[in-house]
C-alpha distance (Angstrom), angle and dihedral (degrees) to the residues before:
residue distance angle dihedral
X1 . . .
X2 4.24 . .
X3 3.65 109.1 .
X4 4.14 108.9 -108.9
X5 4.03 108.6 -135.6
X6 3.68 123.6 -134.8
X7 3.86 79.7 -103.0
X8 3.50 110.7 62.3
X9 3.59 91.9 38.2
X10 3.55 88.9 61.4
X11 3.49 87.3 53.7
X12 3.66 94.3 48.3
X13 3.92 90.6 54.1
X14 3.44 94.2 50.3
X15 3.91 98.7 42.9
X16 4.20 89.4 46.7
X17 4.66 86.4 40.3
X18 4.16 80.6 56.3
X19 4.03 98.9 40.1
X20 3.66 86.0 57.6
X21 4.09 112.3 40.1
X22 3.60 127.4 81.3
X23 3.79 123.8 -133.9
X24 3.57 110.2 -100.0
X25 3.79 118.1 -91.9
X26 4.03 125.8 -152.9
X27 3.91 92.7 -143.1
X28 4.45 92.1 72.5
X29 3.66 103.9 121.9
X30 4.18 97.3 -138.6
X31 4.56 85.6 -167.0
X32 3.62 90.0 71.5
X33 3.89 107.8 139.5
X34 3.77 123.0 -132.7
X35 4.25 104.5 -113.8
X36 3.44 117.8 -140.8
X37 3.93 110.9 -127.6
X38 3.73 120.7 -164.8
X39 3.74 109.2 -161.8
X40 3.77 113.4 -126.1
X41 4.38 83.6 -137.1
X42 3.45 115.5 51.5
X43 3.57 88.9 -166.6
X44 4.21 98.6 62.2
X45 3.72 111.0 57.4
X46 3.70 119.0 -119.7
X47 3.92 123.9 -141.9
X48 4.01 131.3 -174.6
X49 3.47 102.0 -131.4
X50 4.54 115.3 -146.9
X51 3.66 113.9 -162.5
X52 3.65 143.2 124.3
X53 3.57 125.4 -91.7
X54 3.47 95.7 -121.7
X55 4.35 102.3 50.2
X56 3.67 110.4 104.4
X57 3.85 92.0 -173.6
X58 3.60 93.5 63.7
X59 4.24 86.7 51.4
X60 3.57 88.4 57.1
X61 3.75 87.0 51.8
X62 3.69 103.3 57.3
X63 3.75 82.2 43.6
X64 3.77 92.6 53.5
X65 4.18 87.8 53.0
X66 3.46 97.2 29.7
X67 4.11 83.2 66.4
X68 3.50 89.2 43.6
X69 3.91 103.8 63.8
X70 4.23 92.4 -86.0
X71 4.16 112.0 124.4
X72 4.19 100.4 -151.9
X73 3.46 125.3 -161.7
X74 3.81 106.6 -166.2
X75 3.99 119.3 -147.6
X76 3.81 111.6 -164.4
X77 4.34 118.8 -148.9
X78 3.43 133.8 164.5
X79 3.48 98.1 -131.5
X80 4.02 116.5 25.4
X81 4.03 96.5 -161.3
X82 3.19 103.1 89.6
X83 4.37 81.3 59.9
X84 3.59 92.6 43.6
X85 4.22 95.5 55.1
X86 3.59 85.6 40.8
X87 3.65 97.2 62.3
X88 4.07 92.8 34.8
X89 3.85 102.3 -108.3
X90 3.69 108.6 159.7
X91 3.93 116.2 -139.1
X92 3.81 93.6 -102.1
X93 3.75 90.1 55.1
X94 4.19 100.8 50.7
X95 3.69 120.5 111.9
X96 3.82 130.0 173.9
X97 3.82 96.0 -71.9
X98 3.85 145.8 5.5
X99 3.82 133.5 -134.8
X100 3.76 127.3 -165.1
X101 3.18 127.7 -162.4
X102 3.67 128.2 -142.4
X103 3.48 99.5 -97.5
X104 3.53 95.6 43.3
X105 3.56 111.4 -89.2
X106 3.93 121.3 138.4
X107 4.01 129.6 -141.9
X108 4.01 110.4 -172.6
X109 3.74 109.3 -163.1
X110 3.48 142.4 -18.9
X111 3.16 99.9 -17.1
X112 4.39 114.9 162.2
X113 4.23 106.5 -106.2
X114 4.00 84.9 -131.8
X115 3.49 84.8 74.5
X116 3.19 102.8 31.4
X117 4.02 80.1 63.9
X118 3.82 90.9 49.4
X119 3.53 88.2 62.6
X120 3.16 109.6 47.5
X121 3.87 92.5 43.7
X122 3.67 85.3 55.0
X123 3.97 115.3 23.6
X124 3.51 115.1 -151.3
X125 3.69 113.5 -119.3
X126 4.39 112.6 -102.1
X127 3.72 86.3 4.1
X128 3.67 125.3 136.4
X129 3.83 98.5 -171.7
X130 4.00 138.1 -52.6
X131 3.92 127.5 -88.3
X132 3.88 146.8 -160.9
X133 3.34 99.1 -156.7
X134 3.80 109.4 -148.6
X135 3.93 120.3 0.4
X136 3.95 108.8 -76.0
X137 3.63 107.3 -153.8
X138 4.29 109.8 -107.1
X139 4.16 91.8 28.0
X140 3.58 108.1 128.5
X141 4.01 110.2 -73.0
X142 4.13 83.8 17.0
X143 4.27 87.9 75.4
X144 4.02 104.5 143.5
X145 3.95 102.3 171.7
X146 3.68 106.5 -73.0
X147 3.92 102.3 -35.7
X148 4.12 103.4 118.6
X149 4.27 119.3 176.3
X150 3.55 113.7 -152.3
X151 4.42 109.5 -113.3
X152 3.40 137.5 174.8
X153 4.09 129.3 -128.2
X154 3.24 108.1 -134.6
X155 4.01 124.7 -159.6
X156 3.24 113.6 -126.9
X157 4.58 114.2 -130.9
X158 3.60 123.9 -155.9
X159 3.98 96.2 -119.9
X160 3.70 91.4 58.6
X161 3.24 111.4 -89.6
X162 3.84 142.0 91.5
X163 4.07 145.9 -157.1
X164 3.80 128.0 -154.6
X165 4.18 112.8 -78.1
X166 3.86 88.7 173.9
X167 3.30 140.6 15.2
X168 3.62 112.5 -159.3
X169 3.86 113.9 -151.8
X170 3.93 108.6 170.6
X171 3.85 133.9 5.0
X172 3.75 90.6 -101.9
X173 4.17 88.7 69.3
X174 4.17 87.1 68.0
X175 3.58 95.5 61.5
């Protein structure tokens, strides 16, 4: 497999970050309250899903953990800042769309529902959440054929910053 420079997967991330947004639109309301969700099976683990309407990446997501054992409800905005402030994600952190779970937690981007389970079964200390920042290409909902870049999942701290929870070497490591 030909080596992919630092380069070209720039490129790639900012090619795949532009396939999936939306131009902003004026009409967002920003004063949208969070909504409490109480999942009818305490044993499957329920996540608020923010995206735009238009992302296709993010339905093959909430596919991806829906098959997995995750119940998504998805909430389509226009713009998903206001969402992303709200819930502390710094800039470097953001992805295409972020869940919440019921008590609290947040998972920006593609992250794999395996460890999305992990974490939630065992809550990492200070953390708000996890994240994939960006959209590596072969993370779930980011499948192009075979072609799979190595990423990190990175937990997310309550003073800002983060350190690596995962690092995801091969497509086989998702499942």
């Amino acid at each position: 497999m030909p080596k992919i420079t630092t380069l070209t997967a720039l490129f790639a991330a900012v090619f795949l970050l532009t396939a999936c947004s939306e131009p902003a639109v004026t009409n967002n309301d920003p004063k949208v309250t969070a909504e409490p969700v109480v999942s009818q099976q305490q044993s499957e683990p329920l996540l608020t899903v923010y995206k735009t309407s238009s992302c296709g990446c993010c339905k093959k997501w909430i596919s991806h953990i829906e098959q997995n054992g995750i119940t998504a409800i998805a909430k389509d905005y226009d713009d998903l800042s206001f969402i992303k402030n709200r819930y502390g994600i710094q800039p470097n952190h953001i992805s295409c769309h972020t869940a919440v779970s019921e008590n609290g937690y947040v998972f920006e981007g593609h992250i794999p529902a395996k460890y999305i389970h992990m974490f939630l079964a065992e809550p990492v200390a200070n953390a708000i959440g996890l994240t994939v920042p960006a959209m590596p290409l072969g993370s779930p909902g980011m499948e192009v054929g075979d072609r799979f870049m190595p990423y990190d999942i990175l937990v997310l701290l309550k003073d800002g910053t983060s350190k690596v929870y995962a690092t995801i070497d091969s497509y086989n490591m998702q499942l």
